[in-house]
N, C-alpha and C positions, 0 to 999 in steps of 0.2 A: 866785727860780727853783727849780722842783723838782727834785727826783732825777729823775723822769719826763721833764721840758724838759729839764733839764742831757742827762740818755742822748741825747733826740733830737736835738737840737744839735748834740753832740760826734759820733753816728753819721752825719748828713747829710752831713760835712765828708769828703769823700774824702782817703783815706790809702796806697792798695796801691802806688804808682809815687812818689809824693810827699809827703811827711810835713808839709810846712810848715803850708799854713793852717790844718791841725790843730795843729800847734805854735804859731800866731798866734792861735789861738781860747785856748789853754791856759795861753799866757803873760801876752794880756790880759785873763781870766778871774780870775786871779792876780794879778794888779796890781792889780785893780778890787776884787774881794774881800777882798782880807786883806791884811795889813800885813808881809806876809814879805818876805825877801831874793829876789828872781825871776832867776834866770837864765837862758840859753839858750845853750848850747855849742855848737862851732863842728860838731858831728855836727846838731845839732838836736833833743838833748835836751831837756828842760822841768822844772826843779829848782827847789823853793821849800825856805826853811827857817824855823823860826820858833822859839822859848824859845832858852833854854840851857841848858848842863849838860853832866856830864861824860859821858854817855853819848846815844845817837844812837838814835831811832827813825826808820824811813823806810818809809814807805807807797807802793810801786812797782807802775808797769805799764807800758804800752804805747801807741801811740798808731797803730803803723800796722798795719794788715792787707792780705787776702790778696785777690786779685783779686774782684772781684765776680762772682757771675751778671747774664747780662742784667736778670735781670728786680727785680733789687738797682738797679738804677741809672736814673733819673728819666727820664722821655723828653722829646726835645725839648729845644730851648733849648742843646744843646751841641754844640761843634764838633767834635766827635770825638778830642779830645784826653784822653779820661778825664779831665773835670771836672766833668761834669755829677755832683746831688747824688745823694746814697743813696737808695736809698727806706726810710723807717721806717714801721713801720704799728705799730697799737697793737690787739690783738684777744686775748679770752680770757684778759685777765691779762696778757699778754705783750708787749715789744717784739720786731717783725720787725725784719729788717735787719743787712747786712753790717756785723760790727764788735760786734754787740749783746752776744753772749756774750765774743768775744775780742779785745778785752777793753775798749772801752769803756763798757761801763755799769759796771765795778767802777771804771774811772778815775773817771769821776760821783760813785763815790760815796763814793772817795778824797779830791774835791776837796771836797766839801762836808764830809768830817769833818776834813778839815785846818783848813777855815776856822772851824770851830765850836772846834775844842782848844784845850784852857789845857792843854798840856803837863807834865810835870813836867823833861821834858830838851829837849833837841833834837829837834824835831819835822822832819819833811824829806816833802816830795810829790816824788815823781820821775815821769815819763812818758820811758822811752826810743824810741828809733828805730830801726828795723830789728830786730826780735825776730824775726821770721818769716822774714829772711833769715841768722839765726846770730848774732842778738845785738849788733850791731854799732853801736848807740849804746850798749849796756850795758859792752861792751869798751870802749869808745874814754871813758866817763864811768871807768870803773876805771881806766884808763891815766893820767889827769887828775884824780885822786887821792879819786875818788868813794870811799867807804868808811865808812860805817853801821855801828853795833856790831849794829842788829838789823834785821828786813825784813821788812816782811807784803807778799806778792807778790801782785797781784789775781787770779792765773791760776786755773781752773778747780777747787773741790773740793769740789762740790754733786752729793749722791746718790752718793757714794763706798762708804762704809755701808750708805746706806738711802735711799727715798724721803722727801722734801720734809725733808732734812737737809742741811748745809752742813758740811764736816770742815774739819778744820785738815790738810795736808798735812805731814808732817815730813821726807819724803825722795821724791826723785824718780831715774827712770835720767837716761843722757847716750847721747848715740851718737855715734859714731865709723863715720864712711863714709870706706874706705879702697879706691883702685884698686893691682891687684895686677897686674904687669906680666912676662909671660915671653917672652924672646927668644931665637930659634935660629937657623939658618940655610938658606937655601932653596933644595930641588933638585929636579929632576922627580922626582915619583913613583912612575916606574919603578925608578929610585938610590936610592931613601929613603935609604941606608945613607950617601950623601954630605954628608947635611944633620942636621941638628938640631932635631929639630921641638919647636915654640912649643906646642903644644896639647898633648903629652905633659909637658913642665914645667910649664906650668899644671893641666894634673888632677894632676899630680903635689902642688901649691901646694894646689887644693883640697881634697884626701886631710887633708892637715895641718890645715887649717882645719875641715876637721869633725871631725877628731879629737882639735883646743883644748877642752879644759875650761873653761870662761868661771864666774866666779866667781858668788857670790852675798852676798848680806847681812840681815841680819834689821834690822829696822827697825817700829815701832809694830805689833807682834805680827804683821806681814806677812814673808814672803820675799820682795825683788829678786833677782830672777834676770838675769844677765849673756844673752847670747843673739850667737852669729856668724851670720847667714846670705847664704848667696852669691847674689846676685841680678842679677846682669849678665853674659854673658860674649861676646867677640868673639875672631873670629882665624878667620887664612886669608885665602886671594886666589884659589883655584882649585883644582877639583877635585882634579888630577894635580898639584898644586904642592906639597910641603912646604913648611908654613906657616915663617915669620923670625917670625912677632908673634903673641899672644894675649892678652888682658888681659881679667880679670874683676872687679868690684867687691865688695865685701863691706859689707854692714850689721851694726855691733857696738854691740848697744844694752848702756852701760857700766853698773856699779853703783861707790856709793862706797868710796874705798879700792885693790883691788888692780884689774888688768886682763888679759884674756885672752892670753896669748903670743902675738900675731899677728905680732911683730918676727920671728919663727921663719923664716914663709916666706921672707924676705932671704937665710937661709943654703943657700937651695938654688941650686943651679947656674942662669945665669940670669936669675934671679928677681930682683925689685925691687919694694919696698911703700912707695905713697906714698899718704901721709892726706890726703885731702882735705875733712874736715869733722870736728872734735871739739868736741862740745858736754857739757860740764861734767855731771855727774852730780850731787845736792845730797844733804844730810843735815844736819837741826839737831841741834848735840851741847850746848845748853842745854838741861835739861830745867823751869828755871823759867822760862823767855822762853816755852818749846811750851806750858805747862800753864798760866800767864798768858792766853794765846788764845785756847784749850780753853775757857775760863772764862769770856771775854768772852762766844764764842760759843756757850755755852751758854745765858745770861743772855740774850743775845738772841733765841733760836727755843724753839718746842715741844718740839721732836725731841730729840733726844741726841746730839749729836754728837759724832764718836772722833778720834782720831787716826790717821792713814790714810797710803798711799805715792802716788804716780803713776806714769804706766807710760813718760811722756814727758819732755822737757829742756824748760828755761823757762828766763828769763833768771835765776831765782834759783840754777841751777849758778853764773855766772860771779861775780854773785857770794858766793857760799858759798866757790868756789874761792877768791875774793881776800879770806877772812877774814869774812864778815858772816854773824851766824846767820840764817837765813831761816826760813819758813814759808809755805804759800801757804794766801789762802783768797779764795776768790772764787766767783762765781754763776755761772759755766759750768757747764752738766751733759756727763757724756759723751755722746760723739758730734753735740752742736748748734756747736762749733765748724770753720768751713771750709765748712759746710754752705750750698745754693743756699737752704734756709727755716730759715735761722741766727736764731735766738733768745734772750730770756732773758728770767725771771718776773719781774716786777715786785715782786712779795711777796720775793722771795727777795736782790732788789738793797736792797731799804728793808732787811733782814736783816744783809746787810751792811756797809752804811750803819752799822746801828748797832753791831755789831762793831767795826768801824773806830773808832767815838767812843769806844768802849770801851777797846778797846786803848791807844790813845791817854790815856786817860787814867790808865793803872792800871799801863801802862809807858813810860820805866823805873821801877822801885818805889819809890814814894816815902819 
């Protein structure tokens, strides 16, 4: 099968509501193929492993995505239950179809350099579950003592640099989505003076929040910039009413290392901050593992390609956070993932296809 079949195969298999027969496709993919350990955890992860040795390569992604567009998904033939196939088309070099950039065609071409590797360590293919909903076979495989000393992530780092280049990723942000809650007490608004109003403590809450310094960090000749921004807010029940309730949310895209003071708003009268989404910020602090991948993927393409940031979280925060150096490189360009004419080159997946063999082979250093 080719890297071309394998992409469209794995894309057809609907994944946004349900992971499994993509994870039945990739388990028995792996069983038939190569001669690894296969497993399947009780999340619905998909984990091979293969050599040995004292140290640990692992080649990760993802297997579910993000709802389809209509016109992503086959007609006919289905009962309305979201199982009907993907559509994948093939035009202009490219595969169409949900799933092609993020991130099953770098899973493709994961699996086939798995299968191809004489290792020198520990080789490891992972596909987690729930990545687009916070990572939640990536957590649940690290709670269960998933942990790789190193990580080539498939996620997006094509055209970072430059056109028709493929970078290595050495750090990415995280974000932290927090609702921020103030409560007073409610009087007609004739009395104002009898109540305690909820919308005067929360603009008070937001004052503070835009006047957080939110960090930053240098990384592969780039600035991350930390970033708070308020993007939701509610409260009140009637014109003449002073408001009891007001709650606004905050978006805090994080950098590695320090974080924005946002515990601060808690100390005002009131006030109560509860997080409800924190996604891991990454950073690789090997620089023979980044400059090892640099190399592969140099070796593989035309172009030149650098070492570069992202502006987004991927499952390689979680784990960076639990100890594993990461780096991501994968055939996503920006902006073609989540997209209703989601794509990816097909020159660019054979690309890294052969990075991955690369890699694979040259670490850990023999």
């Amino acid at each position: 099968m080719t890297l071309v079949d394998l992409t469209r195969e794995l894309v057809s298999i609907p994944s946004h509501e349900d992971e499994t027969a993509a994870g039945d496709f990739l388990e028995a993919w792996l069983r038939r193929e190569t001669d690894a350990d296969v497993t399947r955890d009780a999340a619905g992860n998909v984990i091979a492993r293969k050599g040995t040795g004292e140290e640990t390569l692992a080649l990760v992604g993802h297997h579910d995505v993000v709802s389809p567009a209509e016109s992503q998904v086959a007609s006919g033939g289905g009962d309305g239950d979201g199982t009907n196939e993907y559509v994948v088309d093939e035009r202009d070099g490219r595969l169409y179809g949900r799933g092609t950039a993020d991130m099953k065609g770098a899973l493709a071409a994961a699996l086939l350099a798995f299968r191809d590797a004489d290792p020198a360590g520990e080789l490891v293919f992972a596909s987690f579950v729930g990545e687009e909903v916070g990572g939640v076979g990536a957590r649940h495989a690290i709670e269960q003592g998933f942990s790789p000393d190193y990580a080539v992530v498939g996620e997006g780092s094509t055209n970072y640099s430059g056109p028709d280049v493929t970078d290595v990723a050495v750090a990415h942000k995280g974000r932290r989505g927090s609702t921020i809650t103030a409560r007073g007490t409610a009087a007609h608004a004739s009395e104002a003076d009898a109540g305690e109003n909820a919308i005067y403590r929360a603009t008070a809450a937001v004052d503070l929040v835009r006047d957080l310094e939110p960090p930053s960090v240098d990384a592969a000749g780039d600035t991350l910039e930390g970033r708070l921004t308020v993007t939701e807010i509610e409260g009140g029940s009637a014109m003449n009413v002073v408001p009891a309730h007001c709650a606004f949310t905050v978006d805090e895209r994080t950098v590695p290392g320090e974080r924005a003071a946002l515990e601060r708003v808690a100390a005002l009268e009131g006030v109560e901050l509860t997080v409800d989404q924190d996604l891991p910020p990454m950073r690789c602090e090997d620089e023979p593992f980044a400059d090892a991948v640099l190399a592969a993927a140099t070796d593989a393409q035309a172009g030149e390609p650098e070492l570069v940031t992202k502006p987004h979280a991927t499952d390689a925060g979680w784990l960076s956070q639990a100890g594993t150096e990461c780096v991501i490189y994968g055939p996503s360009e920006p902006g073609e993932a989540h997209t209703d004419d989601e794509s990816v080159s097909i020159t660019v997946l054979e690309r890294c296809l052969e990075t991955y063999r690369r890699v694979a082979k040259r670490w850990p250093a023999r």
